[in-house]
Structure formats: structure tokens, C-alpha cells
N, C-alpha and C positions, 0 to 999 in steps of 0.2 A: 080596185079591190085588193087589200091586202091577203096573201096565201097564208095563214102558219103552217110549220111543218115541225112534227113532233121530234124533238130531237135522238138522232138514232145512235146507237150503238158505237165507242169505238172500240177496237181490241187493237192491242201493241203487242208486238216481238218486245225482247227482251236487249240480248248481246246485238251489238254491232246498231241498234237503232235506238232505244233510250240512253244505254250505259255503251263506254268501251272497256269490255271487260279482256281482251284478249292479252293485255300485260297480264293480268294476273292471271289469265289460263296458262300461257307461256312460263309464268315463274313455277306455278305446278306438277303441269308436267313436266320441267326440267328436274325440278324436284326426286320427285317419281323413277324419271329415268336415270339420273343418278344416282341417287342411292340403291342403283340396283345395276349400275356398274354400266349403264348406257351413255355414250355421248349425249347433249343436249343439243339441242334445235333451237335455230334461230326463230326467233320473234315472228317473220314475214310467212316463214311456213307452219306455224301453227296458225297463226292468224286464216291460213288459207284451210285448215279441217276445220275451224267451227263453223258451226251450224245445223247440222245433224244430232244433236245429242250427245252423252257422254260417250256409248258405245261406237256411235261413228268416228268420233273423235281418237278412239284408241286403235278400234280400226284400223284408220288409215295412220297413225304414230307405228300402229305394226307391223304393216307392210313398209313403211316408211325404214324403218330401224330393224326390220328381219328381228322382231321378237317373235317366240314360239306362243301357243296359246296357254301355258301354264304361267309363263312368264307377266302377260300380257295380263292376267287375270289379277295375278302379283302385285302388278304396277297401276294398274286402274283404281286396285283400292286404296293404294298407298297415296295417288293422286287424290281422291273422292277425301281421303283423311284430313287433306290440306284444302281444298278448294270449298267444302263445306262453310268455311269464316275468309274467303280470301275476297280482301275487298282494299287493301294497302294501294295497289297500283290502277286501282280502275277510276275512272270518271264518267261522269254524265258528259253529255254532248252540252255544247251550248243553245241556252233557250229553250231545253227541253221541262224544265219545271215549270216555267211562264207557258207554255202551250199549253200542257196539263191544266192548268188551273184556270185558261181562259177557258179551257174546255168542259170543265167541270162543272163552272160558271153560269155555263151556258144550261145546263144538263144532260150535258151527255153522259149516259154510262160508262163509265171508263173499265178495260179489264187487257190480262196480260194472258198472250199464249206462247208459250216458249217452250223450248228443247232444253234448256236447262233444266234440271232437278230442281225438286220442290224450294229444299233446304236451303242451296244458296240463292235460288230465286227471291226469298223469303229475306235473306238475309241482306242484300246489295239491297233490296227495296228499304229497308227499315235503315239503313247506312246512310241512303238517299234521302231521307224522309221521303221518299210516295208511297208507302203504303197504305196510308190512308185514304188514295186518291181512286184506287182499284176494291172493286165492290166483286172481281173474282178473280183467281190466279191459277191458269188453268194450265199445268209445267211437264217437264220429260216424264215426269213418272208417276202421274197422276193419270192418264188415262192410257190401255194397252196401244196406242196407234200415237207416233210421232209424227210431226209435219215432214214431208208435204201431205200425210193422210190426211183429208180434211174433217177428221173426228175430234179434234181435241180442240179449231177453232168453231165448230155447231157446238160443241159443250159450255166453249165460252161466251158465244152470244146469248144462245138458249138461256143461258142463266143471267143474261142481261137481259132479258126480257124480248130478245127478237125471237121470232117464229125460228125454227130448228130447217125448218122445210122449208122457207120462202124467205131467208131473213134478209130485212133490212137495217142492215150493220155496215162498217168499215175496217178493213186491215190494216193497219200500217206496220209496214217491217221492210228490213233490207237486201233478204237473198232471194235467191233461186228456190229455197224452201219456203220461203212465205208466200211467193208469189203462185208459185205452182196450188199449195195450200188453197190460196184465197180466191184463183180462178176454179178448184174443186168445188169448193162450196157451190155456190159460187158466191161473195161477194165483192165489192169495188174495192182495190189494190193501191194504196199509197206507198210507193217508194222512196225512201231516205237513202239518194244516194252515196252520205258517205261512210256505209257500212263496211260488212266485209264480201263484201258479195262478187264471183268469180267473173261472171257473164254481162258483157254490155247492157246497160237499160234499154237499149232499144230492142233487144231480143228477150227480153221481159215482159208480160201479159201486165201491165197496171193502168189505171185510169191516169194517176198522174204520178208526177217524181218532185222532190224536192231535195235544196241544197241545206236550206237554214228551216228551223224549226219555225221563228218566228211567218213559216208561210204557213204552216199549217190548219191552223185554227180558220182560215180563208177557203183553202182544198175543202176542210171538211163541210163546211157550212155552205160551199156551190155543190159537193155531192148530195148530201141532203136533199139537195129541192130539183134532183134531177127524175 
């Protein structure tokens, strides 16, 4: 006897798991701290502050560079002024449009939870052509609690249609914030190893992990029918 199984919910990270957006976070805040008379930072240590959002992001650039908080206030916007259309140096991961759209295919909900702001969320999606693909984009400054609080991915499922309080949905993302995120909820945790993520996979709460995208659309459809 064949089972069917309604197809569930996925929700995607943004940076370091669809797109590599961290060249063009790097050219930004170089940006930023230049024009305001700071050395610039290599590529591998900004790469190492995303993921927390913009203010974490600057955060740790200000401890990083002993800026003051006036300063720091200064520099965040001057950065925010650039990074709104900053899409020159970034890329999609390979296969990540072919997974989408076998995914979509299939019908699953597709939707986005990220720490980035709305605005270039919005924008890098429509650059990418997938905005079409995502039916909710639920971002840094769209709801008061950032990941890892797991309010902003119940927003996102909820409005895909899973239960808020029981949901049967999927994560997929690549750090320590999505993961922590998605064991809150709680739902089942797909890891894209080759993000930017600080901490060994193995010290990471996920069901499963993946190197190529083309394995995905497989993860999802054995979590499904567990």
C-alpha cells in the first residue's frame, strides 16, 4: 500500500547557504571603514561575523577595530547606504536553483528566514531571479527577535501553512544560528556544509548535512515520510 505524504514546509537561510554574499559584505564594510578613516579587514575575518544580523555584524567590526559607539553608529549607516543594492560580487552556490525548483515542483512551500534586512534580502533575491520561488521572506528586521530566537522561523512556517505550535516544516541553513534556531522550534535541521559556519558539523544539532545541493531535494523527501 502506497503512503502519500503531504508535502511539508521548506524554509532557507539566506547568506552562506543559497547565495555567497560575503565578498560583497566585505567590500561594504571596507567601504564604511574607510571612508571614515579605519583600516579595512580582510575578506576571511568578516566572513567569520556574519550571521547574526547587521548589528552583530558591527558589533563585533567594533570591537574588532576599537571603534567608539558614536563612531560605530556613523559607520553602520554609511555601510547599510552601500549594501542595500550590493550584489556585484556575490554568487549563488552551485545547483542551488535546480533544487529549488525541483522543490517547488514537487510542492513544497518554499520561504526564506534570514538575518539580513529586508531590503537587500529582497534585492540579491530578485538579482537571482528566486523571488518568485518564495511564497514568504521573513528577514533581520521584519520581526523584533533575530535567529537563533526561534520567532522569526514559526513566522515563517506559520505562514506556510504549518502549525505554529507543532510544525511540520524543514530548515535548511548553514550556521550555528540556524541550527540552534531550528532545534528551538523545534524543527528538522538540514545543514549546507559549505557555508560560513565557525563550529564543526558534528557539534551541530541537524538531522542531516549536505555538500552539493543537488542532494537535497532527496534529504527533503526522506524527512517528509519520517
Amino acid at each position: 500500500m502506497n503512503v502519500c505524504f503531504a508535502p511539508r514546509p521548506v524554509v532557507f537561510d539566506l547568506d552562506g547557504t543559497l547565495i555567497d554574499s560575503a565578498p560583497d559584505i566585505h567590500a561594504c564594510v571596507n567601504s564604511a571603514l574607510t571612508e571614515h578613516g579605519k583600516q579595512a579587514l580582510s575578506l576571511d575575518r568578516v566572513r567569520s561575523f556574519i550571521g547574526g544580523g547587521v548589528d552583530v555584524l558591527w558589533n563585533k567590526i567594533s570591537t574588532a577595530c576599537q571603534i567608539d559607539e558614536a563612531s560605530r553608529k556613523e559607520m553602520q549607516a554609511a555601510f547599510m547606504g552601500h549594501y542595500l543594492s550590493a550584489t556585484e560580487h556575490t554568487v549563488m552556490f552551485d545547483g542551488v536553483a535546480e533544487a529549488l525548483n525541483i522543490l517547488a515542483d514537487r510542492g513544497h512551500p518554499l520561504g526564506i528566514c534570514t538575518n539580513k534586512p529586508l531590503g537587500p534580502t529582497r534585492t540579491v533575491l530578485k538579482h537571482f531571479g528566486l523571488d518568485h520561488l518564495f511564497a514568504v521572506v521573513v528577514a533581520g528586521d521584519t520581526q523584533p527577535e533575530k535567529k537563533p530566537h526561534p520567532a522569526p522561523l514559526r513566522a515563517a512556517v506559520s505562514a506556510l501553512g504549518a502549525d505554529p505550535d507543532k510544525p511540520q516544516a524543514i530548515f535548511v541553513g548553514d550556521s550555528e544560528f540556524d541550527a540552534e534556531c531550528a532545534a528551538a522550534l523545534p524543527v528538522p535541521f538540514l545543514l549546507y556544509e559549505k557555508g560560513y559556519r565557525q563550529t564543526p558539523p558534528g557539534e551541530l544539532i541537524h538531522r542531516a548535512s549536505f555538500e552539493s545541493f543537488a542532494e537535497l531535494p532527496g534529504l527533503v523527501e526522506a524527512e517528509a515520510q519520517v
